[in-house]
C-alpha positions as a Python dict, from the first residue, in 0.01 Angstrom:
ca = {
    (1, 'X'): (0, 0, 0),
    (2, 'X'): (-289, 57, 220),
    (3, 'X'): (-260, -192, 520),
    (4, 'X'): (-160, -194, 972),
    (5, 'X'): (105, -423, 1000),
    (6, 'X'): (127, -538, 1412),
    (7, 'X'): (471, -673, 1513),
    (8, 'X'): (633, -736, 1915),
    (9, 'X'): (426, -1021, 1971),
    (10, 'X'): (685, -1310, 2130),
    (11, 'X'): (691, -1597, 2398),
    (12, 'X'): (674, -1448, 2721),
    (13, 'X'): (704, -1538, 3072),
    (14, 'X'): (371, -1429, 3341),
    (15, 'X'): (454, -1143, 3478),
    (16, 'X'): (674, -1024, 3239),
    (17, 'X'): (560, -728, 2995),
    (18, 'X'): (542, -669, 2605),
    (19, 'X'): (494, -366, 2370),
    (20, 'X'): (296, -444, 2045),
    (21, 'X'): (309, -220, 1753),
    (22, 'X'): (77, -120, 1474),
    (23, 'X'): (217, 73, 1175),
    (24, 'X'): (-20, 230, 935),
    (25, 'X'): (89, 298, 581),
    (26, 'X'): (-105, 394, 276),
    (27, 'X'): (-373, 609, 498),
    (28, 'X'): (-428, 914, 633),
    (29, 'X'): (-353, 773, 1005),
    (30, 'X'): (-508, 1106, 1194),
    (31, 'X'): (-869, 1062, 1081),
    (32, 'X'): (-847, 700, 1166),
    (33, 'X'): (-997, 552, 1498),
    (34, 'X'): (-761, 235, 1615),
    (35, 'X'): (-823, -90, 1861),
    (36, 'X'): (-692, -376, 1929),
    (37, 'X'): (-901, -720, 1928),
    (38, 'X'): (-690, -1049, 2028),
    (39, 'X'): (-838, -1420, 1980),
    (40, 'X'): (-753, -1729, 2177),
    (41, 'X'): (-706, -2060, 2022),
    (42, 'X'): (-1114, -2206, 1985),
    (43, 'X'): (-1223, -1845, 2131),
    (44, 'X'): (-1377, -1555, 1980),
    (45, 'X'): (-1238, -1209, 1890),
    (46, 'X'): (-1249, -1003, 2165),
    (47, 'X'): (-1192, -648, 2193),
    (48, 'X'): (-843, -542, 2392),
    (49, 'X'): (-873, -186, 2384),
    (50, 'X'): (-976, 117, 2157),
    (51, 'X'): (-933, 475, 2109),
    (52, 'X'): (-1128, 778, 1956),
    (53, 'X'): (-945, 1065, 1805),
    (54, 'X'): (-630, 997, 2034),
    (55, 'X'): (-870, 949, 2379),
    (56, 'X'): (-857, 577, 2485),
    (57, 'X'): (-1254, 510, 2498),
    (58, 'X'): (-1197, 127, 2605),
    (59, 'X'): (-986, -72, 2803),
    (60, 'X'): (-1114, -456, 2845),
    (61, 'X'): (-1202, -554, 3205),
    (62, 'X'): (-965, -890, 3250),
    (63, 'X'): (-651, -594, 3126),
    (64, 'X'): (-756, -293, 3330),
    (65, 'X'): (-487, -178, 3476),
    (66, 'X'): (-239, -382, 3319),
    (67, 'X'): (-219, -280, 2913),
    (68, 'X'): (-200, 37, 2783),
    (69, 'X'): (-305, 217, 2485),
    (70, 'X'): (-106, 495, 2300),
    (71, 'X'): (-65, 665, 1955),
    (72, 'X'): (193, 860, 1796),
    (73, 'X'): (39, 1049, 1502),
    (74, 'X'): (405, 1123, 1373),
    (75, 'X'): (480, 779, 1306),
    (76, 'X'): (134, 631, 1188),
    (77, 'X'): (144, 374, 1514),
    (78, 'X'): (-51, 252, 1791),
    (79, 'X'): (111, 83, 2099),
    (80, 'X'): (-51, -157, 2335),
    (81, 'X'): (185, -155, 2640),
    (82, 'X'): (119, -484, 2842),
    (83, 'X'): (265, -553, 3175),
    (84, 'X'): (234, -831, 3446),
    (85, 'X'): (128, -1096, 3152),
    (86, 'X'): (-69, -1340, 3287),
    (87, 'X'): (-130, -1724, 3055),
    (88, 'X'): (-457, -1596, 3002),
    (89, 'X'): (-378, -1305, 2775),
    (90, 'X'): (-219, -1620, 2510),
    (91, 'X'): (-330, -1529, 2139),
    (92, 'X'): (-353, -1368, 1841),
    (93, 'X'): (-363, -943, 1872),
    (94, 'X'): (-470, -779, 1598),
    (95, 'X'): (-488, -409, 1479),
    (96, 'X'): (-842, -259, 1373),
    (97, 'X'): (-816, 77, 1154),
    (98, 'X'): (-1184, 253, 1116),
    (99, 'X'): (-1243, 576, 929),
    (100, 'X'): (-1580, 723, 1047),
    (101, 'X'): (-1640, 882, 710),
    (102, 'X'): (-1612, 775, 401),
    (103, 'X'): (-1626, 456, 594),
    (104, 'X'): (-1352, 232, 606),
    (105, 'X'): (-1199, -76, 837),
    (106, 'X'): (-895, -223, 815),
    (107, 'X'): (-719, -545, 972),
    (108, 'X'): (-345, -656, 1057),
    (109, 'X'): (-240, -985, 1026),
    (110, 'X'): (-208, -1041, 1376),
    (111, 'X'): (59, -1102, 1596),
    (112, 'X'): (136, -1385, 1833),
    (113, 'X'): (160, -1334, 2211),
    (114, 'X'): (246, -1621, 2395),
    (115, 'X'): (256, -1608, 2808),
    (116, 'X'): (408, -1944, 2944),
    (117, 'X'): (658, -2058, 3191),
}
């Protein structure tokens, strides 16, 4: 089955850190370029993070310095490493799969992060 499944998303305190996962299955993960997007409750999607052919190319402004972006090839994943969680990073993250060529975009489900005392 072609699909990214996230999972690692949990209630979490600020200042306290989380590792989100993205498993690819179904694809040819290598050729594929990965991000993550996350989406507060009456906000838009916004874009977390992104990588190009294993270099991270993005890293959002409000997380600089705090999340981190990774891939391990051998096990068709993507990390997002985030540390000193603040209430503002609350919401939905989501994995985005795009093949350059044939073109091709895939979303997870989404996972729920959720920073409160």
């Amino acid at each position: 089955q072609v699909q990214v499944v996230e999972s690692g998303g949990e209630l979490v305190q600020p200042g306290g850190s989380l590792r989100l996962s993205c498993a690819a299955s179904g694809i040819a993960f290598e050729f594929y370029n990965m991000a993550w997007y996350r989406q507060a409750s009456g906000k838009q999607r916004e874009l977390v993070a992104s990588e190009k052919s294993g270099e991270v190319i993005y890293v959002g402004d409000s997380v600089q310095g705090r999340f981190t972006m990774s891939r391990d090839n051998t096990k068709n994943t993507v990390y997002l490493q985030m540390n000193d969680l603040k209430v503002e990073d609350t919401g939905v993250y989501y994995c985005f799969a795009r093949r350059p060529g044939p073109f091709r975009d895939l979303w997870g489900q989404g996972t729920q992060v959720t920073v409160s005392s």
